[in-house]
N, C-alpha and C positions, 0 to 999 in steps of 0.2 A: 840260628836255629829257630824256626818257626814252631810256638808253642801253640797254636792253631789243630796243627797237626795231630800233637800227644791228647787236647780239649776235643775234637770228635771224633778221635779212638776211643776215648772214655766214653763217650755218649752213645757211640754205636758198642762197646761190651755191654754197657749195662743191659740196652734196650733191647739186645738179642738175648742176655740171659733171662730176665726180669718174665718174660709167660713161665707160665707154673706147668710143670713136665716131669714124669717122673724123676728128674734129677732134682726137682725142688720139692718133690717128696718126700724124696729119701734124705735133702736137708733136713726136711723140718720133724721131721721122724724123727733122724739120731739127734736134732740138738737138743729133743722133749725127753728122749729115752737113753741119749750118751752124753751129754752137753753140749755147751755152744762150740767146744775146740773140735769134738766129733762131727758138728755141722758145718762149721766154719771150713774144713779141710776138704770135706766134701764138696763144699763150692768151689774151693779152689782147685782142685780137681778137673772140675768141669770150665776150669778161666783160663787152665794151663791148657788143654784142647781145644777152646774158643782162639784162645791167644797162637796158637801150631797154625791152627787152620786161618785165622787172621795173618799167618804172614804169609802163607800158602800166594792168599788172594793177593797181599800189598805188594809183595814182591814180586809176583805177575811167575810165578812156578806152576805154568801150562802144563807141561808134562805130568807132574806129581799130581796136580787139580785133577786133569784128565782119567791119571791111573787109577785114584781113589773113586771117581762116580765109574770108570767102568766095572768095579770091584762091589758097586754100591749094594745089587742084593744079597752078594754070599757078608759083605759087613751086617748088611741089614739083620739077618739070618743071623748072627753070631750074638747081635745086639740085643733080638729080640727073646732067644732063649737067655740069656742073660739076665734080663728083666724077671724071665718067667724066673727065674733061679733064685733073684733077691727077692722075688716078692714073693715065693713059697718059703723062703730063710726067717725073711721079716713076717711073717703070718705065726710061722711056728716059733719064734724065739720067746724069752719069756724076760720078763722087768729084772734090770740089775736091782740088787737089794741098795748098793750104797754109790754114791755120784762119785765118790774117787775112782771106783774101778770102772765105771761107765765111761768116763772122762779120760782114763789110759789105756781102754779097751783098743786090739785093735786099731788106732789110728791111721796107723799105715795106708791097712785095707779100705776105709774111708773115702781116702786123698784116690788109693790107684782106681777104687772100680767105677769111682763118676767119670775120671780122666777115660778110662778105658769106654764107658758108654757112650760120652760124647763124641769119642772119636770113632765111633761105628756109625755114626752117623753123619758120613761124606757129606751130604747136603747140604751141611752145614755151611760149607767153602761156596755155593750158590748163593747163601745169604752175602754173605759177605762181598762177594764180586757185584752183586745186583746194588748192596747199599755205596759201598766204594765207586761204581761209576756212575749211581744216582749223584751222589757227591762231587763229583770230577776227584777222585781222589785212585782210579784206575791204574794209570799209568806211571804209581812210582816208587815201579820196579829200578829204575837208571838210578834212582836217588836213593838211596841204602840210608840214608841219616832220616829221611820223609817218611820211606817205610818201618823202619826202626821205630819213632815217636809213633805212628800210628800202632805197631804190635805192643806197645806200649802201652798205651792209650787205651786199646780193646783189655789189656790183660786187668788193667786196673780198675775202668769201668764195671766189670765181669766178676773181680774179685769184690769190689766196692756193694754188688747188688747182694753177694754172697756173705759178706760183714754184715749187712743190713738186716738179711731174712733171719741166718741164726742168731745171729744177737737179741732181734726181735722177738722170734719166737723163744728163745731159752728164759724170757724173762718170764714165762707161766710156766717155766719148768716145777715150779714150788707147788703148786695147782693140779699135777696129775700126781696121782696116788698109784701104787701097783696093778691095782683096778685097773684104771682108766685107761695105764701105759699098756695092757693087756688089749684093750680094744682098738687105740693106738695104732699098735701094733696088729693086729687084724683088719684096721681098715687101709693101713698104709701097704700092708701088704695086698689086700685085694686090687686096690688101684696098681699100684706097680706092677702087678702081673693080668691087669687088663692091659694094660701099654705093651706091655710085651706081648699078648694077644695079638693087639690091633699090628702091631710089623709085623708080625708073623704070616696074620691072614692079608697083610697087604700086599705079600710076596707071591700070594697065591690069584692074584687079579693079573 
């Protein structure tokens, strides 16, 4: 078993999650406004649809690739009022009083709707085929144990960036006061529903 393999899956999850995109706002929102387990799950969310669409490419699933970009603007479109939805949610919500109930709020919903965002966005499986045959790592669909460490490899990278930011960020959780989470929360919500703007109107070009 070539542990080559599993070392630049992780380097290719990280580096495709690591730009900041509505999904990394909506981490660092809930780990300041629900905790680090509310932000932490949220990435993961988004590692387990990095990691789907990462095997899409490793495994060389032509067909599936092909159906999801023909499908790519009504996902777009799905994705984009989406956005616009958490980010009129997150605008309007108001500061939990106490971090227990922030912290077992909802988690669930957390984990599904970044998984659910990221995977509206087919595109994503472009990254992924362009970095894999920049790699010579293309072709290995034949070899199940190659692709396997590489899905691997992306999920954990992906998760690892995900560990990194909320962790990070929840450590000035002690630092926003119900104030602050109130503005917070108004400007996480304005960006989040500019991003669902910009796919909306870029459906429209």
């Amino acid at each position: 078993m070539d542990i080559t393999f599993l070392v630049k899956g992780l380097i290719i999850g990280f580096s495709i999650a690591a730009p900041v995109g509505p999904i990394g706002i909506l981490c660092i929102r809930r780990s300041l406004a629900q905790g680090r387990l509310a932000g932490l799950l949220s990435g993961l969310g988004a590692a387990t649809a990095d990691a789907l669409y990462g095997s899409i490419a490793g495994f060389g699933l032509t067909y599936v690739s092909n159906l999801l970009l023909r499908q790519q603007n009504w996902l777009s479109l799905i994705g984009g009022i989406f956005l616009c939805y958490l980010g009129i949610k997150t605008w309007l919500s108001r500061p939990v009083e106490r971090a227990a109930t922030a912290e077992n709020k909802n988690l669930r919903g957390a984990y599904v709707s970044t998984f659910f965002l990221t995977l509206t966005n087919p595109a994503t499986i472009l990254s992924f085929a362009a970095i894999f045959a920049g790699l010579g790592l293309a072709n290995t669909g034949a070899d199940y144990l190659t692709a396997s460490m590489l899905v691997l490899g992306v999920f954990s990278g992906s998760a690892l960036w995900w560990l990194t930011l909320s962790g990070g960020v929840s450590l000035f959780r002690s630092k926003f006061t119900p104030h602050r989470l109130r503005w917070l929360n108004g400007l996480a919500g304005l960006v989040i529903t500019g991003f669902g703007l910009l796919v909306l109107m870029s459906l429209l070009k």
